[in-house]
LUMMI-957786 format. One line per 3 residues: number of its first residue (from 1); for each residue x, y, z of C-alpha. Coordinates in steps of 0.2 Angstrom, whole numbers, always signed. Layout:
// residues N
NUM> X,Y,Z | ...
END
This chain:
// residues 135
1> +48,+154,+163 | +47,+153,+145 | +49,+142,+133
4> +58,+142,+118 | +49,+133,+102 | +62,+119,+93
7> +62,+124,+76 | +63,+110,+65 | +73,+119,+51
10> +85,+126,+61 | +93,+108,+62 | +92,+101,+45
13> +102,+85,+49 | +92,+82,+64 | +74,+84,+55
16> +81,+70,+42 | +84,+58,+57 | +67,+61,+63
19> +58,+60,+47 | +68,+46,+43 | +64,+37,+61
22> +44,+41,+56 | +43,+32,+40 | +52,+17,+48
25> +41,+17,+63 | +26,+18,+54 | +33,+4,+45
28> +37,-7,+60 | +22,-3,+68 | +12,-10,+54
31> +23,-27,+54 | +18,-30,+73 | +1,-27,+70
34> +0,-40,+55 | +12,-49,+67 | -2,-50,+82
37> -15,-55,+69 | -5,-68,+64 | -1,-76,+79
40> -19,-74,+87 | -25,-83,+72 | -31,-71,+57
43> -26,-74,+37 | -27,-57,+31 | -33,-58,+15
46> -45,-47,+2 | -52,-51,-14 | -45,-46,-30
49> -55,-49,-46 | -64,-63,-36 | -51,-72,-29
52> -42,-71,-14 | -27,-63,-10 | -16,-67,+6
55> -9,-50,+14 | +10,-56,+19 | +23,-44,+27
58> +29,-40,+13 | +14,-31,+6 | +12,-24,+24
61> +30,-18,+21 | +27,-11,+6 | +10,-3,+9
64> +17,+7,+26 | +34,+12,+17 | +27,+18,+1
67> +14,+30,+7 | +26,+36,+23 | +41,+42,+10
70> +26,+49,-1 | +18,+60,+14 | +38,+64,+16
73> +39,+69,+0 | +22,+81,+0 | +29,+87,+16
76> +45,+95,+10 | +37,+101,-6 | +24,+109,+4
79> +37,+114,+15 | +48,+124,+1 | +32,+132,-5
82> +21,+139,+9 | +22,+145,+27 | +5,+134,+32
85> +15,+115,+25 | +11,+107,+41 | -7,+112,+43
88> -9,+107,+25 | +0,+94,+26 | -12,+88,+42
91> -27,+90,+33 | -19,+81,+15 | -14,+66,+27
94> -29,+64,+37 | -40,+65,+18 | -29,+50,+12
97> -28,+42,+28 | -49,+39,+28 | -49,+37,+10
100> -37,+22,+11 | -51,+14,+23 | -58,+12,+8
103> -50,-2,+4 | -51,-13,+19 | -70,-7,+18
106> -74,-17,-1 | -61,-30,-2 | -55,-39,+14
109> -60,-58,+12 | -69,-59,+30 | -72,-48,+44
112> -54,-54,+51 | -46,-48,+38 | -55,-32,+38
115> -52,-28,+55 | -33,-31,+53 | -33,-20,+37
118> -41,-6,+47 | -28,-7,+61 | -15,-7,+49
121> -20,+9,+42 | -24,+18,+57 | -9,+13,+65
124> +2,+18,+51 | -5,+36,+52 | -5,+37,+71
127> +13,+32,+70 | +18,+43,+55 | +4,+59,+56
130> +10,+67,+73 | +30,+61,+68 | +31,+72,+52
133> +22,+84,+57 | +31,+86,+72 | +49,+84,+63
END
């Protein structure tokens, strides 16, 4: 038996719908790991220009939804342009996606917060890495 691989450009509507489920489940994901920390106890929080900034859900929003629709984006472009946009796409995701650990790494308030930030960040490219690029 053989199998027959699913092209994802063969159904455009359908790779929308997908893509469009990624983004929001990255984005959800994010909100019930901010969620968790919450409840269990943790103020995310980093420190900008000395002072301490709360991380609410809508910053968590905001930080998942921005980046998702821009790796959409990159994708498609990538997508009208070479025959290897997913493998380059991979590589360009995962790049950003331990860059952006930068950022929990020198600016969370308190190790809380820096372990929250980290989750958040891994889990928004665990949700949203293997989604587009299986769309």
């Amino acid at each position: 038996m053989t199998s027959t691989p699913v092209s994802a450009a063969a159904d455009p509507a359908t790779r929308l719908r997908n893509r469009v489920l990624a983004v929001a489940g990255a984005t959800v994901a994010a909100v019930v790991v901010w969620g968790i920390a919450v409840l269990v106890g943790v103020d995310p929080q980093v420190t900008m220009a000395g002072a301490p900034m709360q991380i609410g859900v809508v910053a968590v929003i905001l930080n998942a939804l921005v980046p998702s629709l821009l790796g959409w984006a990159l994708l498609a472009i990538l997508e009208r342009r070479t025959q290897r946009a997913r493998t380059i796409w991979t590589a360009v995701a995962l790049v950003v996606t331990l860059l952006s650990l930068a950022g929990p790494l020198t600016s969370a308030a308190d190790p809380g917060s820096m372990t929250t930030l980290i989750v958040l960040h891994l889990v928004v490219a665990a949700v949203l890495v293997p989604a587009l690029r299986r769309s």
